[in-house]
C-alpha positions as CSV (number, residue, x, y, z in Angstrom):
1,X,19.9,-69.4,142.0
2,X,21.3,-70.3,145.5
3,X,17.8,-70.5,147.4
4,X,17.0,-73.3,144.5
5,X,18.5,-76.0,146.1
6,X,18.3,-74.6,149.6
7,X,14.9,-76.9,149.6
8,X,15.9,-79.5,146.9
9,X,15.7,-83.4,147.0
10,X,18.6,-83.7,145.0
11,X,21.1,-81.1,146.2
12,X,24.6,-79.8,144.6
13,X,26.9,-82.2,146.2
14,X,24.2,-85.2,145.3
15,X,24.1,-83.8,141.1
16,X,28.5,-83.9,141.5
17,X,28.5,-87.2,143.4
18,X,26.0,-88.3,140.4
19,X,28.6,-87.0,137.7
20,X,31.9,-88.6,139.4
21,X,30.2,-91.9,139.0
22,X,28.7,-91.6,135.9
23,X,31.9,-90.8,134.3
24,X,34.2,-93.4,136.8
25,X,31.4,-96.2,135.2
26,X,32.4,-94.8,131.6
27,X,35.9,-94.6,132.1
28,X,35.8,-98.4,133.3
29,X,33.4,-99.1,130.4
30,X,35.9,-98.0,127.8
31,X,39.0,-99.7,129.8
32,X,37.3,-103.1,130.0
33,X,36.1,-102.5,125.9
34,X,40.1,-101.3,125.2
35,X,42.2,-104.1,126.8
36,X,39.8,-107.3,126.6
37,X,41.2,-110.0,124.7
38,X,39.1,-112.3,121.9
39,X,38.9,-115.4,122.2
40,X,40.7,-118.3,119.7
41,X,38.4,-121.3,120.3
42,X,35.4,-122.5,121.3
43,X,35.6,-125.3,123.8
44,X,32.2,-127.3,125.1
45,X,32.4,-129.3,128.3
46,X,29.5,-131.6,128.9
47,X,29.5,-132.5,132.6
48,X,32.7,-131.6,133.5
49,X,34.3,-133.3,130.7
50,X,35.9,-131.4,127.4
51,X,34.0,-132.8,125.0
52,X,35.1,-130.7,121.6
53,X,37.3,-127.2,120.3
54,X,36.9,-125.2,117.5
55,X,38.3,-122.7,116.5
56,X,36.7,-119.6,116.8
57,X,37.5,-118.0,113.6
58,X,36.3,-121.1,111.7
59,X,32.5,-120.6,111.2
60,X,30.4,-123.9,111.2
61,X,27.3,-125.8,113.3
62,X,27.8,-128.9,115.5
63,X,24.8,-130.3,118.0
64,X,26.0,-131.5,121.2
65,X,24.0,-134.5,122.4
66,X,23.5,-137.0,125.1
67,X,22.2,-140.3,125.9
68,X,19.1,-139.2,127.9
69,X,18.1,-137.4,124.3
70,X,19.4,-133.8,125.4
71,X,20.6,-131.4,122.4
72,X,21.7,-127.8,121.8
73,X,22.6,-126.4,118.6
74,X,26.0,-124.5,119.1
75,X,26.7,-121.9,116.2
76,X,30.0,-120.0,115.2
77,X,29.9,-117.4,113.2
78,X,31.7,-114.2,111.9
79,X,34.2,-115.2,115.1
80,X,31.0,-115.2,117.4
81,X,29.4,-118.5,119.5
82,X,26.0,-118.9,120.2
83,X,23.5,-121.6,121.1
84,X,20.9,-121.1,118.3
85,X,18.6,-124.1,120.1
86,X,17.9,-126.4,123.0
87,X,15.4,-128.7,124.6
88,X,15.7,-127.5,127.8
89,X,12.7,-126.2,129.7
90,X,13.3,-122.7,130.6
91,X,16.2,-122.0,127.1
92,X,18.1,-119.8,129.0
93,X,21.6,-120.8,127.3
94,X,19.9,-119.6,124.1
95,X,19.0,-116.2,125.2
96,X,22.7,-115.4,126.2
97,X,23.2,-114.4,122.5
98,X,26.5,-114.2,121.5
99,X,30.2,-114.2,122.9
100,X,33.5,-113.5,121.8
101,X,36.0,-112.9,124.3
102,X,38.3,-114.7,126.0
103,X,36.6,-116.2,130.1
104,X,33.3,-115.6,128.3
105,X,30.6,-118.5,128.2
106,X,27.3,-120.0,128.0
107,X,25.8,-122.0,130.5
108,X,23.3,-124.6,130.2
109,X,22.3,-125.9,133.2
110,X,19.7,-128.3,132.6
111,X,22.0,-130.4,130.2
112,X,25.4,-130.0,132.6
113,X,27.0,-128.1,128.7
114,X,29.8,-125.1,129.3
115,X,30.2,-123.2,125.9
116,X,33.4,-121.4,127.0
117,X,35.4,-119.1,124.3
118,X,39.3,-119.4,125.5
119,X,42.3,-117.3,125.0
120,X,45.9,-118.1,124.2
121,X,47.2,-121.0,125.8
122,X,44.8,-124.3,125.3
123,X,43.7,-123.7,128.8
124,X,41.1,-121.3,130.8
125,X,42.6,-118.6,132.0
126,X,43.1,-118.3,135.8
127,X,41.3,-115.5,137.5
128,X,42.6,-116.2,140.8
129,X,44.3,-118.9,143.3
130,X,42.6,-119.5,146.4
131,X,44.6,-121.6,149.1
């Protein structure tokens, strides 16, 4: 059994290096699943500016449009957010699918709209302080 990976691409130290990770990935899969907090409300900025909240739990509809004829369908449902459609070009904002929890959002770049699902609080929460 030894001369088997005497010759081997993938040696014994590689196949336990392989493990560690695979396990240190799960372990930080299940942490981030465990403690992650969902969200309360649904806030939508349109360039820059807050433009409405809902509450997350709350299901409903609501189009978000603009002057220059921009829209994008933002649905809540079963305390999920979503943009169901948009008249952008490329529609990335609609293949996001769904979020939940709190710092999560949906961006749609072409029309300057932040979906963002918030925590506790009324405001984002701060990752971090740079000075």
């Amino acid at each position: 059994m030894k001369h088997m990976f005497d010759y081997a691409i993938i040696r014994k130290k590689d196949w336990m290096l392989l493990v560690f990770l695979l396990a240190a990935a799960a372990l930080l899969a299940l942490c981030l699943a465990l403690f992650a907090r969902t969200g309360e409300r649904v806030t939508v900025y349109v360039d820059g500016r807050q433009q409405e909240v809902h509450a997350l739990q709350e299901d409903g509809t609501f189009l978000i449009q603009d002057g220059a004829g921009n829209e994008n369908l933002v649905v809540i449902e079963n305390g999920t957010v979503r943009v169901e459609e948009a008249n952008c070009p490329d529609r990335l904002c609609v293949r996001q699918g769904r979020i939940s929890r709190s710092g999560e959002s949906i961006i749609c770049l072409p029309h300057r709209v932040v979906v963002a699902v918030e925590g506790r609080g009324g405001e984002r929460e701060t990752d971090a302080v740079v000075h």
